[in-house]
PDB file with SEQRES, HELIX, SHEET and CRYST1 records, atoms N, CA, C and O in Angstrom:
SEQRES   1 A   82  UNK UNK UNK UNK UNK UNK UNK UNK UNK UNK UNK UNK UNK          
SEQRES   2 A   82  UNK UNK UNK UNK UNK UNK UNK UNK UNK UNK UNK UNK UNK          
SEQRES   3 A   82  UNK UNK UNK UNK UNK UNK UNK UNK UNK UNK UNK UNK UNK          
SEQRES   4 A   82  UNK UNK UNK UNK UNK UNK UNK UNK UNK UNK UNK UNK UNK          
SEQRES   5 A   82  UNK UNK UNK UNK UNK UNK UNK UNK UNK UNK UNK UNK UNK          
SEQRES   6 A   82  UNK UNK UNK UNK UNK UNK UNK UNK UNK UNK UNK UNK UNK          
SEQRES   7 A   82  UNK UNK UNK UNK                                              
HELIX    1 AA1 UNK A   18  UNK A   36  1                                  19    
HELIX    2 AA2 UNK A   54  UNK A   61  1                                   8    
HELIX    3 AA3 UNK A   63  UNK A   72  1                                  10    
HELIX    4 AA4 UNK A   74  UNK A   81  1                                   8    
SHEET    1 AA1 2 UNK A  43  UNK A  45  0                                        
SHEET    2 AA1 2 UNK A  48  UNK A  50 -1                                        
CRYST1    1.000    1.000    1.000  90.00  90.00  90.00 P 1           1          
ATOM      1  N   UNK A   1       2.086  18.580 -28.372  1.00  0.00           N  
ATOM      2  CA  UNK A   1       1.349  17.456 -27.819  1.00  0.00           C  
ATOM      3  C   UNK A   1       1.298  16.346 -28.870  1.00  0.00           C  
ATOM      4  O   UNK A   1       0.910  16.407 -30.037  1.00  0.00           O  
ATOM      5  N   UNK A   2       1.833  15.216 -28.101  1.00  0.00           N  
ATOM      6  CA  UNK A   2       1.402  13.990 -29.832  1.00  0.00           C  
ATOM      7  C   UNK A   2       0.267  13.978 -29.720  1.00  0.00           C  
ATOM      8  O   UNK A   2      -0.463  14.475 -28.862  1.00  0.00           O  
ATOM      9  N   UNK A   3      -0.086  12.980 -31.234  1.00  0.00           N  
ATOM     10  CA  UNK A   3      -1.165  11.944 -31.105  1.00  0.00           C  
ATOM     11  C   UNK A   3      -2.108  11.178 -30.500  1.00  0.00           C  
ATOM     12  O   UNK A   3      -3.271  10.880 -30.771  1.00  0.00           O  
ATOM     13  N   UNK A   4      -1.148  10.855 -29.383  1.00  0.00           N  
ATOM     14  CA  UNK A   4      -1.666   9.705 -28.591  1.00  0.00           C  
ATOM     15  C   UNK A   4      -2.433  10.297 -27.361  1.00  0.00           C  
ATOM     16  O   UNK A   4      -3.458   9.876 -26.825  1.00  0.00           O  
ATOM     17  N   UNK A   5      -1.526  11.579 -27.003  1.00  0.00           N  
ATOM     18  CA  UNK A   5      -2.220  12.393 -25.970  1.00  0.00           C  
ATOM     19  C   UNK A   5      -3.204  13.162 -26.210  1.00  0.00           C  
ATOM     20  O   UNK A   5      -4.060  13.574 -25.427  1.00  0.00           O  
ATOM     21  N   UNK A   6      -3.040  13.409 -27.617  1.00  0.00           N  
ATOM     22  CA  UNK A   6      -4.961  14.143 -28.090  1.00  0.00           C  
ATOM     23  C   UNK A   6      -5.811  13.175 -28.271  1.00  0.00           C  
ATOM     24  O   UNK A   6      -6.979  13.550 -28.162  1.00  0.00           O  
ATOM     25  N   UNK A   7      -5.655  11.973 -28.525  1.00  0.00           N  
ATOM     26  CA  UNK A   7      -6.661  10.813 -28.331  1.00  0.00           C  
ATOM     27  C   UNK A   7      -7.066  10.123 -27.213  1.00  0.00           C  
ATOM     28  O   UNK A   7      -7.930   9.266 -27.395  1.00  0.00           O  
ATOM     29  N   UNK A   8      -6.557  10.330 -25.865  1.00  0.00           N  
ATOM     30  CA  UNK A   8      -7.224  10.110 -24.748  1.00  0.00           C  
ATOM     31  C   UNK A   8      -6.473   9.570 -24.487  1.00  0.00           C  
ATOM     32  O   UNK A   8      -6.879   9.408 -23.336  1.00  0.00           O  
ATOM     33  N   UNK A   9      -5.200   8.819 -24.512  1.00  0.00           N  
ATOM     34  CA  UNK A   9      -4.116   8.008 -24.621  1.00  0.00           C  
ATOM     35  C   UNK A   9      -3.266   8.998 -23.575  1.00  0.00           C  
ATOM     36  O   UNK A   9      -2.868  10.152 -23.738  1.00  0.00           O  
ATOM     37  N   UNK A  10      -3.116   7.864 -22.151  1.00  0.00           N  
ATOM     38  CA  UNK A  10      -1.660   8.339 -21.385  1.00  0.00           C  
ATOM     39  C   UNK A  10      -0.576   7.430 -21.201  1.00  0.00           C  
ATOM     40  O   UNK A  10      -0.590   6.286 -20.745  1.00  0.00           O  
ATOM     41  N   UNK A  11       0.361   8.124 -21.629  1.00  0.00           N  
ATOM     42  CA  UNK A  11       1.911   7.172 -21.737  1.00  0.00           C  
ATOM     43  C   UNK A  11       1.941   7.297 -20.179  1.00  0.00           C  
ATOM     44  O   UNK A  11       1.333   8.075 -19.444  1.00  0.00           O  
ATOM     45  N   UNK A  12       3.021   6.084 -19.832  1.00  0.00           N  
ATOM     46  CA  UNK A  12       3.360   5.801 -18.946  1.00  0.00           C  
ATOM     47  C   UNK A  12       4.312   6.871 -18.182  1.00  0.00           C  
ATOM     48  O   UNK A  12       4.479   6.632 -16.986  1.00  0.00           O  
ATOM     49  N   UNK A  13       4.906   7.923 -18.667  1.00  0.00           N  
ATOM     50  CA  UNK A  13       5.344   8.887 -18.012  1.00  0.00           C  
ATOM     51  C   UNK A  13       4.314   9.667 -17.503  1.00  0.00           C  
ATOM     52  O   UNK A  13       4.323  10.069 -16.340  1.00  0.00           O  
ATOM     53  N   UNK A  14       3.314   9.937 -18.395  1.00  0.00           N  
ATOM     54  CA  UNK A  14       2.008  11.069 -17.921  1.00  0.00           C  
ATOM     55  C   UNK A  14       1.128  10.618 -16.628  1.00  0.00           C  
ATOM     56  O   UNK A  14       0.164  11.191 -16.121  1.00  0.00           O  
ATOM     57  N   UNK A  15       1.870   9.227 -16.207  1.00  0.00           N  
ATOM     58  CA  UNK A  15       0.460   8.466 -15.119  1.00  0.00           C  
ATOM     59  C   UNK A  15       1.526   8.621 -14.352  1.00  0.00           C  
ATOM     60  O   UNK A  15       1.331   7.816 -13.442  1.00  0.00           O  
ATOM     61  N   UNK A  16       2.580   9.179 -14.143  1.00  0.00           N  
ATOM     62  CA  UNK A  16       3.504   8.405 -12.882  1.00  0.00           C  
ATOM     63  C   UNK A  16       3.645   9.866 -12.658  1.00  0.00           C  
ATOM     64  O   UNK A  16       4.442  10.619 -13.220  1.00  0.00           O  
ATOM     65  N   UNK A  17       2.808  10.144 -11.807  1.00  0.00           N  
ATOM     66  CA  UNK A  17       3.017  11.752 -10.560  1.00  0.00           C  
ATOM     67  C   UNK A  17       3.750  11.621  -9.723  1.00  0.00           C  
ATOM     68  O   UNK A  17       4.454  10.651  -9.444  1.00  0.00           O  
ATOM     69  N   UNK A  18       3.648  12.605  -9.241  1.00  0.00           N  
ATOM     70  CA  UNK A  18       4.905  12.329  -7.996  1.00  0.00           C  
ATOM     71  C   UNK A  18       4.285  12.065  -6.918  1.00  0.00           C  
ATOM     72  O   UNK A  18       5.049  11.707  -6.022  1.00  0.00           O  
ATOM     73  N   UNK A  19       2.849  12.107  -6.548  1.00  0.00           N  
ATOM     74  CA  UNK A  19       2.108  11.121  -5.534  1.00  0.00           C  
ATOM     75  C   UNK A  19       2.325   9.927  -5.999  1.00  0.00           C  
ATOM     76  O   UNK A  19       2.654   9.184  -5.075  1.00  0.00           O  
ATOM     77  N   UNK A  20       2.282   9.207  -7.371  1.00  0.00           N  
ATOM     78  CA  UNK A  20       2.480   7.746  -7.285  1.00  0.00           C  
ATOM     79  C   UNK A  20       4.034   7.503  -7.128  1.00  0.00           C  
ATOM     80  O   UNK A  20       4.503   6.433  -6.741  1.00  0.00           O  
ATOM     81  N   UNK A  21       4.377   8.016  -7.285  1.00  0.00           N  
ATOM     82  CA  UNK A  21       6.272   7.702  -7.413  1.00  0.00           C  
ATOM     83  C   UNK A  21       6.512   7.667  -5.681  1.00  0.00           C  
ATOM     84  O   UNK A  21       7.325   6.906  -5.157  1.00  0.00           O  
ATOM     85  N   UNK A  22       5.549   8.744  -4.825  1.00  0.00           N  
ATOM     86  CA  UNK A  22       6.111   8.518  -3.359  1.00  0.00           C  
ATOM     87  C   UNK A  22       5.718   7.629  -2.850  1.00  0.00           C  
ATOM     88  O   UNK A  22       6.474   7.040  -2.077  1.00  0.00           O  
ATOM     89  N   UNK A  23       3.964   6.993  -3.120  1.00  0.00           N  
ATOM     90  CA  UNK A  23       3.827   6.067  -2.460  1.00  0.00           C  
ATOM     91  C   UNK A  23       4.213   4.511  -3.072  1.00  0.00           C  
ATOM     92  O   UNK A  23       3.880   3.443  -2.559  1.00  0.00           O  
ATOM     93  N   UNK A  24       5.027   4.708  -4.339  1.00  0.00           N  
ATOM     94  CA  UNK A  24       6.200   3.495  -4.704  1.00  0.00           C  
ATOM     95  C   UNK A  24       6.947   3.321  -3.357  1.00  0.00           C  
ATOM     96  O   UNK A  24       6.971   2.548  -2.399  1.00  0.00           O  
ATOM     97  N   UNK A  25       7.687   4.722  -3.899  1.00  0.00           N  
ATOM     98  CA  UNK A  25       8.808   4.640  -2.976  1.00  0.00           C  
ATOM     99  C   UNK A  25       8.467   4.164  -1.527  1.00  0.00           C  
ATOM    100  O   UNK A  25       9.222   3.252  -1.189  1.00  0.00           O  
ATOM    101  N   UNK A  26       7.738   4.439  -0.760  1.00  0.00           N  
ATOM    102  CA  UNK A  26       7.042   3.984   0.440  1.00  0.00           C  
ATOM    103  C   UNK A  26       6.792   2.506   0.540  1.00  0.00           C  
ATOM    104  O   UNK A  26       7.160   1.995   1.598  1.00  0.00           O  
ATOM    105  N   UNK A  27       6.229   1.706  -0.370  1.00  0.00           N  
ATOM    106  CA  UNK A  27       5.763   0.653  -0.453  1.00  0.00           C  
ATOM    107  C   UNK A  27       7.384  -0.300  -0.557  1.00  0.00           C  
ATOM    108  O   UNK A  27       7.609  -1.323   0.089  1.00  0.00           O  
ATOM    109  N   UNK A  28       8.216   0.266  -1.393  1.00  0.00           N  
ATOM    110  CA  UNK A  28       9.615  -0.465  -1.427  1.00  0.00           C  
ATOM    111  C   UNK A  28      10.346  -0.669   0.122  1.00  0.00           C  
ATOM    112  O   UNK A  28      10.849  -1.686   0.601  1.00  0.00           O  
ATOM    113  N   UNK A  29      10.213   0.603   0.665  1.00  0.00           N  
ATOM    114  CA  UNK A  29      10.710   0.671   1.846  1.00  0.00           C  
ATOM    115  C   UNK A  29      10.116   0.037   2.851  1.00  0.00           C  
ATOM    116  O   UNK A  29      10.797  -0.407   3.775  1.00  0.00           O  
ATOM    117  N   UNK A  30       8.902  -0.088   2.825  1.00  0.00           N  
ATOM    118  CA  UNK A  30       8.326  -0.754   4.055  1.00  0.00           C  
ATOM    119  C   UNK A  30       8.202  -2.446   3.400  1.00  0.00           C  
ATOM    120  O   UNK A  30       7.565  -3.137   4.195  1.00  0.00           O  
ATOM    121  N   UNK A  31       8.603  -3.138   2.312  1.00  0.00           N  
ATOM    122  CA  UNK A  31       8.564  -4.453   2.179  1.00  0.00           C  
ATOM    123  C   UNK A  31      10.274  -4.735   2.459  1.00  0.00           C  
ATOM    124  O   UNK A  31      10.804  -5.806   2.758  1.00  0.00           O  
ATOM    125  N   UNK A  32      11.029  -3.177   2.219  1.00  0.00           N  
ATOM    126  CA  UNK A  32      12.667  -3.905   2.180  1.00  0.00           C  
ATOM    127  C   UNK A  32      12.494  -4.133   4.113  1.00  0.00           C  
ATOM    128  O   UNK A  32      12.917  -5.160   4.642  1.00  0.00           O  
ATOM    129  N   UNK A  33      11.966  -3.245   4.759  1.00  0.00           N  
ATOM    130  CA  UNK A  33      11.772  -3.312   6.126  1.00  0.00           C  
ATOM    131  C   UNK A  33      11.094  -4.964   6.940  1.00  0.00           C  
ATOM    132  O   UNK A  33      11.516  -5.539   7.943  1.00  0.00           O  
ATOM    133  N   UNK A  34       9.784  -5.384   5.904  1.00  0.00           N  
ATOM    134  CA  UNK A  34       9.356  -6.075   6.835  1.00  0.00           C  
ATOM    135  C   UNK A  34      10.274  -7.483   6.604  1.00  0.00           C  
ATOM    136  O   UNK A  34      10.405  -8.317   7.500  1.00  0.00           O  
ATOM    137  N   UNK A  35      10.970  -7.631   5.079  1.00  0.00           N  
ATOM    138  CA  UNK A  35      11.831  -8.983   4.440  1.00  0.00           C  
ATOM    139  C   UNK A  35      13.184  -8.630   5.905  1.00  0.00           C  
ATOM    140  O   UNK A  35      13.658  -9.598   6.499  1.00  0.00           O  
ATOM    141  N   UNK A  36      13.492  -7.609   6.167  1.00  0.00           N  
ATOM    142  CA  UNK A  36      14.675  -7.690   6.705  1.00  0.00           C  
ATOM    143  C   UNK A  36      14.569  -8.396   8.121  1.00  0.00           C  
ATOM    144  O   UNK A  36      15.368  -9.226   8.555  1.00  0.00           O  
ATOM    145  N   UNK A  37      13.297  -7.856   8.842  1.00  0.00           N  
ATOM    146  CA  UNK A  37      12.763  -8.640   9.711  1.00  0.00           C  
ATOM    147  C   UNK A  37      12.685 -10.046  10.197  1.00  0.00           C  
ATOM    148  O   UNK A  37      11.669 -10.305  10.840  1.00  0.00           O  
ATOM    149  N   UNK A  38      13.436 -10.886  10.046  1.00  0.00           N  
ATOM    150  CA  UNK A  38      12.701 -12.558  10.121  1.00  0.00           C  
ATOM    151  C   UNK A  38      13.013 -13.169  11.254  1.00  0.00           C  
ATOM    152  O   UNK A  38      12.826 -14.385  11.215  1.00  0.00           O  
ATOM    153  N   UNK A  39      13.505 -12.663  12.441  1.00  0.00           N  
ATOM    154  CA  UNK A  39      13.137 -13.594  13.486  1.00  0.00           C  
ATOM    155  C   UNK A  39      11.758 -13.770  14.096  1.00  0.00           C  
ATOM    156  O   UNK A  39      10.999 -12.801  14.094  1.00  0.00           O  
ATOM    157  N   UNK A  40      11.472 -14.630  14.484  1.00  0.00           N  
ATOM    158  CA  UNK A  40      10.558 -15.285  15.226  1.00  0.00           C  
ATOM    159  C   UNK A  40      10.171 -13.971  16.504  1.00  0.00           C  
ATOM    160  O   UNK A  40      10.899 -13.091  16.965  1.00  0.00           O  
ATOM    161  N   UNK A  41       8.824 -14.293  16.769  1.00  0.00           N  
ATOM    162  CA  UNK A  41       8.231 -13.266  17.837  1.00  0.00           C  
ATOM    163  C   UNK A  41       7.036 -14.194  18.465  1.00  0.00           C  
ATOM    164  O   UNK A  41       6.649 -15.328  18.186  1.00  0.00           O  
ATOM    165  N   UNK A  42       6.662 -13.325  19.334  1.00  0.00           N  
ATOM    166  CA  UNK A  42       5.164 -13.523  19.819  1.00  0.00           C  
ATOM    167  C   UNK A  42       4.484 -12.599  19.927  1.00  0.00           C  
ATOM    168  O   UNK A  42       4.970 -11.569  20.393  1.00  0.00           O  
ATOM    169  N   UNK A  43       3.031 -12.651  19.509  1.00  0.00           N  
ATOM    170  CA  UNK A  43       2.315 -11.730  19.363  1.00  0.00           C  
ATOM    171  C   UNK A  43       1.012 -12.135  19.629  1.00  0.00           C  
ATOM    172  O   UNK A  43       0.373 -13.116  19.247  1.00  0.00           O  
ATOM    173  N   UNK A  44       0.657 -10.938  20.556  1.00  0.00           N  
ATOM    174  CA  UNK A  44      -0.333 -11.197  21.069  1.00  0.00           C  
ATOM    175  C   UNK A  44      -1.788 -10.108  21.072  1.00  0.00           C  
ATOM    176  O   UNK A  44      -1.766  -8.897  21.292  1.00  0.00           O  
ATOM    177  N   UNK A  45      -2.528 -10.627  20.881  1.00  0.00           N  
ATOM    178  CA  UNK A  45      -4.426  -9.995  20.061  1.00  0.00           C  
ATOM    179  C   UNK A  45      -5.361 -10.577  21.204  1.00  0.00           C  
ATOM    180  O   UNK A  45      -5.754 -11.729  21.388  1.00  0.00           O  
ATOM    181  N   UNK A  46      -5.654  -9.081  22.106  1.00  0.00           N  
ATOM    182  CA  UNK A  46      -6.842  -9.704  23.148  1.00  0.00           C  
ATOM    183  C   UNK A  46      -5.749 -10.955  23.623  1.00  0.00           C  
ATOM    184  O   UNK A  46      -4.717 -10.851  24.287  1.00  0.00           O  
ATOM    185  N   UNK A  47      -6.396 -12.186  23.013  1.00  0.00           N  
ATOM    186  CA  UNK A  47      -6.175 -13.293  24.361  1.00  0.00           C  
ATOM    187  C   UNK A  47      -5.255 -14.341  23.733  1.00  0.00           C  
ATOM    188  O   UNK A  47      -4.384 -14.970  24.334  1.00  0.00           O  
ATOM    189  N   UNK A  48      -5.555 -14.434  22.514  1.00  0.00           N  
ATOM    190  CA  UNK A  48      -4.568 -15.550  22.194  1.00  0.00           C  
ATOM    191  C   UNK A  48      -3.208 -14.999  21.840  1.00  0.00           C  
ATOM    192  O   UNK A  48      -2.948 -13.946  21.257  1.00  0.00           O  
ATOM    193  N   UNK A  49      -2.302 -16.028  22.365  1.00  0.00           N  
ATOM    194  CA  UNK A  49      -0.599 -16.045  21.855  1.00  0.00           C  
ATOM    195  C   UNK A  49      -0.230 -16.720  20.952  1.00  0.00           C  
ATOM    196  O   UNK A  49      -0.344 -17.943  20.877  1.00  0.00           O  
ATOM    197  N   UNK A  50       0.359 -15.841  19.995  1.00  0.00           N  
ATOM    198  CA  UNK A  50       1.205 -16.800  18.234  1.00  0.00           C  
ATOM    199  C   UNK A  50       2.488 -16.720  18.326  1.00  0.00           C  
ATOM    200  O   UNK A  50       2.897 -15.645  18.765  1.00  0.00           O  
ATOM    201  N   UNK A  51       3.301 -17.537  18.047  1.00  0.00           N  
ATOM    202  CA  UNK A  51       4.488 -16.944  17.593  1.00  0.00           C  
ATOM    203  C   UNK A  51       4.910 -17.384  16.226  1.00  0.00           C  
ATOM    204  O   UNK A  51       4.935 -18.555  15.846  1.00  0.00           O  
ATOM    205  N   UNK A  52       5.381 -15.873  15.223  1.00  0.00           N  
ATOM    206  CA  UNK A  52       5.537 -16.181  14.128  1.00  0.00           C  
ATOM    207  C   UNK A  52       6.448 -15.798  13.487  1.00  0.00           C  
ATOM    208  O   UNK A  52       7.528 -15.885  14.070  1.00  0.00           O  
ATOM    209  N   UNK A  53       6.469 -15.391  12.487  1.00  0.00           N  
ATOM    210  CA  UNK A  53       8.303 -14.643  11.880  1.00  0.00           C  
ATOM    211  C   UNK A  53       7.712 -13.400  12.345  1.00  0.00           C  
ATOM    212  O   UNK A  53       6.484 -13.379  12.420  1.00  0.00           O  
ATOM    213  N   UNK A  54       8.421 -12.267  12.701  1.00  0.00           N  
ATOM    214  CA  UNK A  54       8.377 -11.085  12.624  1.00  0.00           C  
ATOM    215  C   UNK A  54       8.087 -10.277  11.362  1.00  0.00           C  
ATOM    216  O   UNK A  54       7.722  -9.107  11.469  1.00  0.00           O  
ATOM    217  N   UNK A  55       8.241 -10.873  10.143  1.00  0.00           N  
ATOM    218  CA  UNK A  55       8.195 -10.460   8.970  1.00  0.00           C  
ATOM    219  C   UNK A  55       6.618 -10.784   8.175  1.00  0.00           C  
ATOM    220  O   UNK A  55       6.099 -10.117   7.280  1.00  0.00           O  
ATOM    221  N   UNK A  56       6.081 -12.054   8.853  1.00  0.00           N  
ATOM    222  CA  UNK A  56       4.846 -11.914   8.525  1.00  0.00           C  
ATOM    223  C   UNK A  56       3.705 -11.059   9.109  1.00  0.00           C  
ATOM    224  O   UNK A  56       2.828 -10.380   8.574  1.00  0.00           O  
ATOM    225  N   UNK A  57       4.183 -11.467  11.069  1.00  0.00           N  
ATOM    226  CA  UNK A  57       2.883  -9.603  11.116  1.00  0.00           C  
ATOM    227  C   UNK A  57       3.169  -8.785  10.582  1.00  0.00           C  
ATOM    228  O   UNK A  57       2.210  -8.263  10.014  1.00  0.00           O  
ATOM    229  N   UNK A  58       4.248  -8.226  10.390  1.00  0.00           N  
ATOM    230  CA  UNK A  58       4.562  -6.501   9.589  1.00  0.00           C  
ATOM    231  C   UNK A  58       3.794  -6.797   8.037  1.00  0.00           C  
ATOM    232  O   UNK A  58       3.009  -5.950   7.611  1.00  0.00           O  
ATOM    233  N   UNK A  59       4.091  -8.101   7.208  1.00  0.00           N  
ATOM    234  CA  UNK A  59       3.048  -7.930   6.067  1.00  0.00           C  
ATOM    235  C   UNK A  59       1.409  -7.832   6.730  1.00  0.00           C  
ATOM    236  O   UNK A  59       0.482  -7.070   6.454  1.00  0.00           O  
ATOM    237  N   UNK A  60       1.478  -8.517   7.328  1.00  0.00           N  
ATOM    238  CA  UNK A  60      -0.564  -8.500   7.383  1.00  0.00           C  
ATOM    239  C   UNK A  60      -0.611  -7.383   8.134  1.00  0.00           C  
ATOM    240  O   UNK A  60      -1.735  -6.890   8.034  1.00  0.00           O  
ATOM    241  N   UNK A  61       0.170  -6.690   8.916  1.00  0.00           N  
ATOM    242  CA  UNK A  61      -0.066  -4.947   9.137  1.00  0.00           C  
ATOM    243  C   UNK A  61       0.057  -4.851   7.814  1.00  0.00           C  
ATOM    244  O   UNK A  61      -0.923  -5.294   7.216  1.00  0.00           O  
ATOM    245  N   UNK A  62       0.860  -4.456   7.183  1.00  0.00           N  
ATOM    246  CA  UNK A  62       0.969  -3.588   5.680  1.00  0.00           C  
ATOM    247  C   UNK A  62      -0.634  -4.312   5.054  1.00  0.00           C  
ATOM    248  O   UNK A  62      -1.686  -3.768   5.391  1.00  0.00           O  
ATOM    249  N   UNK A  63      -0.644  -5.055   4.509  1.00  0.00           N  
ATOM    250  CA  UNK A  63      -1.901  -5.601   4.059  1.00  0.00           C  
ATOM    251  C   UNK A  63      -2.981  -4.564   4.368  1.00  0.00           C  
ATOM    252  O   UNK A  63      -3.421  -3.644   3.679  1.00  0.00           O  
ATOM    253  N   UNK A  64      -3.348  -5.068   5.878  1.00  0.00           N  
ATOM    254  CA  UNK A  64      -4.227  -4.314   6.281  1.00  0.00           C  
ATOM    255  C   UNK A  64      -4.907  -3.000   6.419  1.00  0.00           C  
ATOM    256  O   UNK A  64      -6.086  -2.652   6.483  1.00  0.00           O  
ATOM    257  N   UNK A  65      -3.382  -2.190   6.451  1.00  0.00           N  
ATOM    258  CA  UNK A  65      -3.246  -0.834   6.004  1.00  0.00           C  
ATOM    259  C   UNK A  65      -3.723  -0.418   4.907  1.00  0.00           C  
ATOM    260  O   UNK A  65      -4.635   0.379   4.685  1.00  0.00           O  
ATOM    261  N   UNK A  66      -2.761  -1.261   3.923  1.00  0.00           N  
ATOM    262  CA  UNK A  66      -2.998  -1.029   2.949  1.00  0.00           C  
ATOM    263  C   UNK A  66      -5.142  -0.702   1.938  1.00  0.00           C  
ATOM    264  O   UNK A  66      -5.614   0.137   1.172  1.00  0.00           O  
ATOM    265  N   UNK A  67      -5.678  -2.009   2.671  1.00  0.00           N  
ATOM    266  CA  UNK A  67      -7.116  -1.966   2.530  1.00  0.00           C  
ATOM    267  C   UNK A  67      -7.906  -1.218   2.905  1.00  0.00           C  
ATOM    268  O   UNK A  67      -8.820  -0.888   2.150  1.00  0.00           O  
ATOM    269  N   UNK A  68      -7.814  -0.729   4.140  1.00  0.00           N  
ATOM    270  CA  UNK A  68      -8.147   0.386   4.785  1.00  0.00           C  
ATOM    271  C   UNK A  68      -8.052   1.321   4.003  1.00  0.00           C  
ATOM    272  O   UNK A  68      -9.071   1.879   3.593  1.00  0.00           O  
ATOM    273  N   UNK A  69      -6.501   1.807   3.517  1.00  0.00           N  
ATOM    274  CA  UNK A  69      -6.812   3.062   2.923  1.00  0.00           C  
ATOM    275  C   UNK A  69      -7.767   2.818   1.440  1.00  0.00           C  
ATOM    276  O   UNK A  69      -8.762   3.468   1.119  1.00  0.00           O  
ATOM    277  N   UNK A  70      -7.340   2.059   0.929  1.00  0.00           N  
ATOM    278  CA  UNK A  70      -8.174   2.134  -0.242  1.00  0.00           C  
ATOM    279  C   UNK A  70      -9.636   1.736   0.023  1.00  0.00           C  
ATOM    280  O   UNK A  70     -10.456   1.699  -0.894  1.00  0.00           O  
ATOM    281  N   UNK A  71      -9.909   1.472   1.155  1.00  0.00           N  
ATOM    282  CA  UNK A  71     -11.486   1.803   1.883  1.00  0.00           C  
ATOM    283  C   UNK A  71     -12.374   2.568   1.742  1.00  0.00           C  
ATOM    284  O   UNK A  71     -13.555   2.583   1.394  1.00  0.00           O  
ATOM    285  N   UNK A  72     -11.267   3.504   2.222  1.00  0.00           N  
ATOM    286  CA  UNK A  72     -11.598   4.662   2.608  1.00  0.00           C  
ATOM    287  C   UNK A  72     -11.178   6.274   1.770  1.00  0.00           C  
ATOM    288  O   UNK A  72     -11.482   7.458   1.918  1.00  0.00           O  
ATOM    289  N   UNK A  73     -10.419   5.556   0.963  1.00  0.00           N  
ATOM    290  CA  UNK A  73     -10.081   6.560  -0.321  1.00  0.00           C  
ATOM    291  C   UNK A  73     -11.360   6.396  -1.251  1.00  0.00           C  
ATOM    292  O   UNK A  73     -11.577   7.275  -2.085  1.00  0.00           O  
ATOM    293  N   UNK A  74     -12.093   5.464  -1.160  1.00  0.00           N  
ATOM    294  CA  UNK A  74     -13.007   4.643  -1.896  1.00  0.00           C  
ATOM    295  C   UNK A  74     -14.553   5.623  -1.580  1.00  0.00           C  
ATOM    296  O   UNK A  74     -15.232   6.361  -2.294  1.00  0.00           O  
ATOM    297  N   UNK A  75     -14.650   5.177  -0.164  1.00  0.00           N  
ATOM    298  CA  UNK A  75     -15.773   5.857   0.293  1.00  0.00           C  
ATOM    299  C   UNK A  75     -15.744   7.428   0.576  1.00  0.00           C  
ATOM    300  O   UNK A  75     -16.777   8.072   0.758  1.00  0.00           O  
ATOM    301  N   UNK A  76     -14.309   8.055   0.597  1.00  0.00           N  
ATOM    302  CA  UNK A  76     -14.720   9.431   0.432  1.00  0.00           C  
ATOM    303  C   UNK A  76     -14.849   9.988  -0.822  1.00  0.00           C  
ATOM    304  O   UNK A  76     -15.321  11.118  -0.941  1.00  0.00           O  
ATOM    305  N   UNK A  77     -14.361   9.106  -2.116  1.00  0.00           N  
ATOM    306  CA  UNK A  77     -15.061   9.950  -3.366  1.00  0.00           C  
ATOM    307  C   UNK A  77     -16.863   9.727  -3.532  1.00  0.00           C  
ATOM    308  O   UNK A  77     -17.584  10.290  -4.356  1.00  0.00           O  
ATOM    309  N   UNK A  78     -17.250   8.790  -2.537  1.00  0.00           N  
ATOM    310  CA  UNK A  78     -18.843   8.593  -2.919  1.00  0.00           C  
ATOM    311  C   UNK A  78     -19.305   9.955  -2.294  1.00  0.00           C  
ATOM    312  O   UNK A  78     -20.168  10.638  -2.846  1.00  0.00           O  
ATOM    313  N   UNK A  79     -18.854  10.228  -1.423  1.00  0.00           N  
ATOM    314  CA  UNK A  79     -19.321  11.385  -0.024  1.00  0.00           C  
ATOM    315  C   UNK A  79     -19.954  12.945  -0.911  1.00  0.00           C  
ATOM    316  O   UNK A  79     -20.816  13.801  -0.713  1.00  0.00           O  
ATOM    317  N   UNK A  80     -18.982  12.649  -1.872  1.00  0.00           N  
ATOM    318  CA  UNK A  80     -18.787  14.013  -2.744  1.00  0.00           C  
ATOM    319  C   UNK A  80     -19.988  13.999  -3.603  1.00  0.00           C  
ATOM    320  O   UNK A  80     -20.623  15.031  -3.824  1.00  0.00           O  
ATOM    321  N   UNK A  81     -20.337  12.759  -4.129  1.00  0.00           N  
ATOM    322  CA  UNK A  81     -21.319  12.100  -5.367  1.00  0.00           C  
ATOM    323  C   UNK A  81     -22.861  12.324  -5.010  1.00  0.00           C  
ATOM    324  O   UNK A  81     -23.744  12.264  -5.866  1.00  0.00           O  
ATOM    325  N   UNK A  82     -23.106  12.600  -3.598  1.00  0.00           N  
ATOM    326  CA  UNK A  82     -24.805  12.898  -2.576  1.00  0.00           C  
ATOM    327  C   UNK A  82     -24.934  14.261  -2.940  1.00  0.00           C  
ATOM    328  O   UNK A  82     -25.887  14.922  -2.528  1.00  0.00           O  
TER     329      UNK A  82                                                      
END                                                                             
């Protein structure tokens, strides 16, 4: 073990699990997905009609997703803390 790892110190290999490496990999794939996307659409919420690139709803889905989970990844470590 070095130094750095008996001092509380994690190198950048020791942080990259293979949960973070999949949800890289995930995150690459779904931005190479939504860039590939760019025609024009319409989309429609309840009542009103937009039409926009196809590539921007798929980001503000991803966005959104994205917040959610860390929402809610958020509020189930408090759950544990009662």
């Amino acid at each position: 073990m070095s130094s750095d790892t008996k001092a509380g110190r994690r190198t950048f290999r020791d942080q990259m699990t293979a949960g973070r490496i999949t949800v890289l990999v995930l995150c690459v794939l779904a931005l190479v997905f939504i860039f590939e996307n760019t025609r024009h659409v319409k989309i429609r919420l309840l009542v009103p009609e937009v039409t926009m690139a196809l590539w921007i709803a798929l980001l503000i889905t991803f966005v959104i997703g994205a917040l959610g989970g860390m929402f809610l990844r958020r509020r189930g470590g408090r759950r544990g803390d009662r």
